[in-house]
C-alpha positions, 0 to 999 in steps of 0.5 A: 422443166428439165434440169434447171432454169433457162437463162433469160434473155438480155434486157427482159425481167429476171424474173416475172414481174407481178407474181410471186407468194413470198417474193411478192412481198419483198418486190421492189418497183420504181413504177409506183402507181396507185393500187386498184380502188375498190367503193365498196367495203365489208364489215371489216373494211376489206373491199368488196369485189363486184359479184360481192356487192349488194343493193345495201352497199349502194349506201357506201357511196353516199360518203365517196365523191367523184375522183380519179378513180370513180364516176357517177351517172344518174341515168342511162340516156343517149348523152351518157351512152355516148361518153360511156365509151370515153370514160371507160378509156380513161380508166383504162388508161389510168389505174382503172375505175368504176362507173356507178350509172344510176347515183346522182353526181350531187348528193350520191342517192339512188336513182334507179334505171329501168331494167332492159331487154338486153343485158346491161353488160352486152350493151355497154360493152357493145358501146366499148368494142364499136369505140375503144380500141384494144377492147379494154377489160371490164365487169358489168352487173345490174345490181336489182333494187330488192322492193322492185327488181324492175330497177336497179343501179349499173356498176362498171368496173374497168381493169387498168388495162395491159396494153394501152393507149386505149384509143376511143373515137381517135383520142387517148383519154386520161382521168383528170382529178374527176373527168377524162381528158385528151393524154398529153405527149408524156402521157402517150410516152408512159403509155406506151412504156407501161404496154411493152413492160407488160409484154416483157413480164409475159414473155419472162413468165413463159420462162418459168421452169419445174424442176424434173430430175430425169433429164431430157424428159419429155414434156407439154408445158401450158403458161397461163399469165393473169393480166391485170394483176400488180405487185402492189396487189399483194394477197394477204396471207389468207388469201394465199391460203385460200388459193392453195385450199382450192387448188387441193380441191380441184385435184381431189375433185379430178381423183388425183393426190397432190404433194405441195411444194413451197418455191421462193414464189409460188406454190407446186402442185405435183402428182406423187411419184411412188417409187423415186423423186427421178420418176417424172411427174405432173405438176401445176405452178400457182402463183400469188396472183393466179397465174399458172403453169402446166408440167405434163411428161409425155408418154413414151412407149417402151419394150415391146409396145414401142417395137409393135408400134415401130414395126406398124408404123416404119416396118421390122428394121425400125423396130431394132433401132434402139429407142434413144435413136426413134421416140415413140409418143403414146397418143392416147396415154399422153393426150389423157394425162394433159387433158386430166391435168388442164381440168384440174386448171378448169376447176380452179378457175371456176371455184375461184370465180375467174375469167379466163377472159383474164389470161394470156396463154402460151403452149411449149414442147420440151425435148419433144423434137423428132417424136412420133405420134403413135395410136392404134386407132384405125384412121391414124393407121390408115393416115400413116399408110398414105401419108405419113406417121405424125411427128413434132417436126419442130425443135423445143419452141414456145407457141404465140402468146393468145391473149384470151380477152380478145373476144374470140375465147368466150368459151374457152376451157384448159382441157379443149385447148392443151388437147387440141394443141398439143395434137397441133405441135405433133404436126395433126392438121387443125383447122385443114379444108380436108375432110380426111384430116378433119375425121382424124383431129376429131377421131384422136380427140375423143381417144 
């Protein structure tokens, strides 16, 4: 955004490290871990992921032994519950894994467990939440036996996880050939260095910019950073196509056109502008392994719509100043292109059957500082007269990093949160114990 890349800090990565298109291909690291191990397979040998799998693919396990990244468990008694916690962690810890609660260790058959009340999922992660901590990243599915759908078999896949060490009941837990052990001294070191290289790949991904030739444009940028991908996680070149077909869906399924824009590493998506390439324009930044970034232009009111809103808002003599001198933001106009645009993000993520539980996510207002918010609705008049027109009071700044898995998002959506919180950045008091400022926030979101 604006009119070219801000520079990066020293000592943070040149550039966002586990993403790209074409880039990603060409990356060089010298972390070389293994890539995340996947049991099941179809019928061209590609992995399967976890919704993907069938009661059928269980007989795919019958050739596999248990190792660093699998773990089987032919019931789910008390013992097991109890080391269910641990070996989660050691996943975790590790390159991530699969626990397959219902095979037997020896031979790999099926030995299906009952159906509960609860949902496997809850309670396993449960288990996870009450043990572990930071709460690891992990997918649950009871997978029926289709002759009798009072049993089944549980599959957990555990996510390497972002930010280790994983502690789970005091102890650091490491996969050891088959089993989970206690991380030795160097281990904690790598640990550690792997969750601070983490925060430096955020951190530059928050960097990134779209190019807009107008300079000095306004604008509401939203950083959506998917965790848990890596470099040698590579997409295939159809599946890159498959994200890009998708993401054309999703703005046809908002009524808007997109023009595609090829970059070095990453794929933009940008509204068409009808007169010049100058005009301002939406646009979202997807990127190989589904991180995204939102460029929204705010609306400035111009002409004789931005001297009525001075003059309402600050009296006759600021309706003369000339309009470089006092920005006028359109509440309602920008609130609808931000909100339009994050559901387009909303639709992606669900054709793509993504959790946003999977994303970090961070707001930035750009050339925003010193904009007055402006609405005819009558409770903001009223709020003006009394206290005040709303402005962004702070200079050009990145929000704090909200990691989405933390339990506190399960109903997270892009359009309630780049609505709400680009309200906050123009000063609407979000979450106040005032009744007065509540009825606002509520009375501006629904415009």
């Amino acid at each position: 955004s604006g009119a070219g890349r801000r520079p990066v800090a020293d000592g943070a990565p040149k550039t966002p490290a586990a993403h790209g298109i074409a880039g990603i291909h060409k990356r060089k690291t010298t972390e070389r871990r293994p890539r995340m191990f996947y049991p099941f397979k179809d019928d061209q040998g590609r992995p399967k992921t976890l919704p993907e799998v069938s009661y059928a693919d269980l007989d795919q396990l019958r050739d596999l032994e248990e190792g660093y990244a699998l773990e089987f468990k032919r019931s789910f008694s008390p013992t097991v519950q109890k080391k269910v916690p641990k070996i989660v962690a050691s996943f975790a810890n590790s390159a991530g894994g699969w626990l397959v609660i219902g095979i037997a260790d020896d031979d790999r058959s099926v030995c299906p467990v009952p159906r509960l009340a609860a949902d496997y999922s809850q309670i396993i992660g449960e288990l996870c939440r009450r043990h572990i901590t930071p709460a690891p990243r992990i997918d649950v599915r009871f997978i029926a036996d289709p002759a009798d759908p009072a049993v089944g078999v549980v599959v957990v896949q555990v996510l390497e996880g972002d930010f280790p060490p994983y502690i789970s009941d005091g102890v650091v837990h490491v996969r050891e050939g088959s089993t989970s052990g206690p991380a030795a001294s160097t281990a904690l070191v790598d640990l550690y260095g792997k969750a601070t290289r983490r925060r430096a790949e955020v951190t530059a991904f928050c960097r990134r910019t779209v190019f807009v030739a107008a300079r000095e444009t306004p604008l509401f940028n939203l950083y959506m950073f998917r965790m848990g991908r890596r470099a040698a996680d590579a997409p295939s070149r159809d599946e890159l196509n498959a994200h890009a077909e998708a993401m054309r869906g999703s703005f046809a399924r908002q009524g808007l056109a997109c023009r595609v824009h090829h970059a070095h590493d990453s794929l933009i998506f940008s509204i068409p502008t009808r007169d010049t390439p100058r005009t301002p324009h939406s646009s979202i930044e997807l990127f190989g392994d589904e991180s995204l970034k939102l460029t929204v232009p705010a609306v400035l009111l111009a002409g004789e719509e931005r001297k009525r809103a001075a003059e309402r808002l600050f009296g006759a003599e600021a309706a003369r100043q000339p309009e470089d001198d006092l920005h006028i933001l359109s509440a309602e106009d920008t609130l609808a292109r931000v909100t339009r645009m994050a559901a387009v993000l909303d639709r992606y993520v669900r054709e793509r059957g993504i959790a946003w539980r999977q994303y970090a996510v961070a707001y930035e207002l750009e050339n925003l500082a010193g904009a007055v918010l402006w609405s005819d609705e009558p409770l903001y008049l009223r709020y003006a007269r009394e206290r005040g027109p709303l402005f962004c009071a702070t200079a050009d700044c990145l929000s704090r990093v909200r990691y989405l898995d933390d339990g506190a998002h399960d109903s997270f959506r892009a359009r309630q949160f780049a609505g709400s919180h680009f309200f906050e950045a123009c000063g609407l008091p979000l979450g106040s114990p005032d009744e007065n400022d509540n009825a606002l926030v509520d009375a501006l979101l629904r415009t």
